[in-house]
C-alpha positions in Angstrom: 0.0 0.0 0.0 1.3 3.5 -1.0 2.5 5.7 2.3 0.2 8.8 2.7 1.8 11.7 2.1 1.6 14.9 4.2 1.9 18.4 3.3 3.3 21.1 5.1 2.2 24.6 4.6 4.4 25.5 1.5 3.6 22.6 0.0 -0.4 22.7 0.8 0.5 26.6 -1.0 2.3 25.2 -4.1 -0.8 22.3 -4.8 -3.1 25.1 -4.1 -1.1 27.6 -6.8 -0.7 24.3 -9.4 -4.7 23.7 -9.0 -5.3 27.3 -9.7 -3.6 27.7 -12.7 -4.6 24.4 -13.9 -7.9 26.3 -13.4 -7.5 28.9 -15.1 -6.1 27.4 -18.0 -3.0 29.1 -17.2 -1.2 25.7 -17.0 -1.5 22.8 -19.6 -1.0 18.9 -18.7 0.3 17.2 -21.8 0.5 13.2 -21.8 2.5 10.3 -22.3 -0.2 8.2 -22.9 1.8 5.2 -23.5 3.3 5.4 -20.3 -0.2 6.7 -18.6 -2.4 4.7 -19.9 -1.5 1.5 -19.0 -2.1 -0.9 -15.8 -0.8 0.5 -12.3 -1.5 3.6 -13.6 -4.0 5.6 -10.9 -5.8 6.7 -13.8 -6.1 3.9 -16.2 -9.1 2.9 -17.0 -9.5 -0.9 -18.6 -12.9 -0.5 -20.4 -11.6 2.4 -22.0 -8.7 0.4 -23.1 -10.5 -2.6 -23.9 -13.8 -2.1 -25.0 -13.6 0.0 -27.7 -11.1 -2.2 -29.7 -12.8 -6.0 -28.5 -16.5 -5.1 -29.2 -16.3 -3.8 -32.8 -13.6 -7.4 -33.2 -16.6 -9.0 -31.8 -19.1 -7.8 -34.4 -17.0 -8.4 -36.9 -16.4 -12.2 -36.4 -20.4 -12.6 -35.8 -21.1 -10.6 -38.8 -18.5 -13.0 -40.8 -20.0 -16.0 -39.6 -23.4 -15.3 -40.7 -22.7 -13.0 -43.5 -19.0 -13.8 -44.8 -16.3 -13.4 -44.7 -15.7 -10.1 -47.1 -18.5 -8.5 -45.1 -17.1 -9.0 -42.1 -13.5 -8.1 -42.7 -15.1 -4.8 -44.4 -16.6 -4.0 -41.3 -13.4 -4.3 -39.1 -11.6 -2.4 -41.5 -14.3 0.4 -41.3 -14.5 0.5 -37.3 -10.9 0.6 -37.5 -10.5 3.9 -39.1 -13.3 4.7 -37.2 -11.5 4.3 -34.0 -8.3 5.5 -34.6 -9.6 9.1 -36.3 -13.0 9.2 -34.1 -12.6 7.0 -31.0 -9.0 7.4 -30.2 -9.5 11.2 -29.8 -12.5 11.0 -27.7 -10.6 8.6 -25.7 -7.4 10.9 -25.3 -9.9 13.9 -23.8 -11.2 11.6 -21.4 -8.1 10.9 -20.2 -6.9 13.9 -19.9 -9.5 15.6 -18.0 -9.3 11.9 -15.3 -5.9 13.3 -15.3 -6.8 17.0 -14.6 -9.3 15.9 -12.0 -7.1 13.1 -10.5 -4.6 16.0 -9.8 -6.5 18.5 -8.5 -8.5 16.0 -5.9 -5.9 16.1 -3.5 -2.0 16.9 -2.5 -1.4 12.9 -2.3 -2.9 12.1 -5.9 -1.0 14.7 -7.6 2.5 13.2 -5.8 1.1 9.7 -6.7 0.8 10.4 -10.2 4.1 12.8 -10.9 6.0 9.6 -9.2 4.6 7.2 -11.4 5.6 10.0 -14.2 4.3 10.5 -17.9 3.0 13.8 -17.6 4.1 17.6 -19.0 3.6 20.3 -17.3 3.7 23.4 -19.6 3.2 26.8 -18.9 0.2 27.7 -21.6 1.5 31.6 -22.0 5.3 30.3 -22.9 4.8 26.8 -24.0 9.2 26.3 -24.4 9.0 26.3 -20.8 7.7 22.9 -19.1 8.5 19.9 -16.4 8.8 16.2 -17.1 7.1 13.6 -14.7 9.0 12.6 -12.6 12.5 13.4 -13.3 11.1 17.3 -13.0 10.5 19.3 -9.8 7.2 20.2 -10.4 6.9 22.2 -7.1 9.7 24.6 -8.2 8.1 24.6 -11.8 4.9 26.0 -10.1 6.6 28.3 -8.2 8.9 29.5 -11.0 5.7 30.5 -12.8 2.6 30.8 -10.8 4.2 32.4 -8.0 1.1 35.0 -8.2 -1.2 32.0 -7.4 0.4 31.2 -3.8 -0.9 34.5 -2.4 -4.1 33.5 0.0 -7.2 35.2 -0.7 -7.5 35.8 3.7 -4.0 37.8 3.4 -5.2 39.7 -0.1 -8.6 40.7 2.0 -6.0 42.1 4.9 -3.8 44.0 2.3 -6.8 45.9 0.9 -8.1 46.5 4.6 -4.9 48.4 5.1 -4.5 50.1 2.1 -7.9 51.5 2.4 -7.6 52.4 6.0 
């Protein structure tokens, strides 16, 4: 069983500034999706893997059983293009947003999945400038460039009380 992590402050302040700009849009997760998508990852998803790719296979050797064979190899051939310009894409989105949600559910997921790796973190306003899973420090990453995210809305509030004071 994986140890629980826990944060300290600058750390809780660093997840809070990564979930903020992933938020905004600010920040982009790009994927490995060979290396994510796969078993042991935390967000692979088997029927997604599976399904799509066995059930049309499925079809296809009922359909050349009763109809033929050339009928039946047609209609592989057409769900097979069908997958990989249609299905394949659908497929990728849902991944990425699991991915975007596993993140930003909780300081331990996000570690989890940076140490199992296959994700880019890329700033979306400079996109030469980006961390690799899990080789890359994604906590100095965040507060290389989303510094302006760690400031707590409680000690914004306090700054405008004194300023109008």
């Amino acid at each position: 069983m994986p140890k629980k992590r826990t944060a300290n402050r600058a750390d809780q302040l660093v997840y809070q500034a990564l979930v903020k700009a992933i938020n905004h849009d600010k920040l982009r997760i790009y994927l490995d999706y060979g290396r994510i998508n796969r078993p042991q990852s935390p967000v692979y998803n088997p029927w997604e893997s599976l399904l799509p790719i066995l059930a049309p296979m499925l079809v296809g050797i009922a359909l050349m059983w009763w109809t033929g064979v050339i009928f039946g190899l047609l209609f592989i051939i057409g769900m097979i293009l069908i997958y990989s310009n249609v299905v394949k894409r659908k497929l990728n989105a849902l991944l990425i947003q699991r991915t975007k949600d596993f993140i930003t559910s909780g300081y331990d997921n996000c570690c989890t999945l940076w140490e199992f790796g296959g994700l880019v973190l890329v700033n979306a306003e400079n996109k030469k400038i980006g961390c690799v899973a899990p080789e890359g420090d994604w906590k100095e990453f965040v507060i290389t460039n989303f510094s302006d995210f760690m400031v707590e809305k409680s000690s914004e509030n306090k700054d405008n009380e004194t300023t109008q004071a």
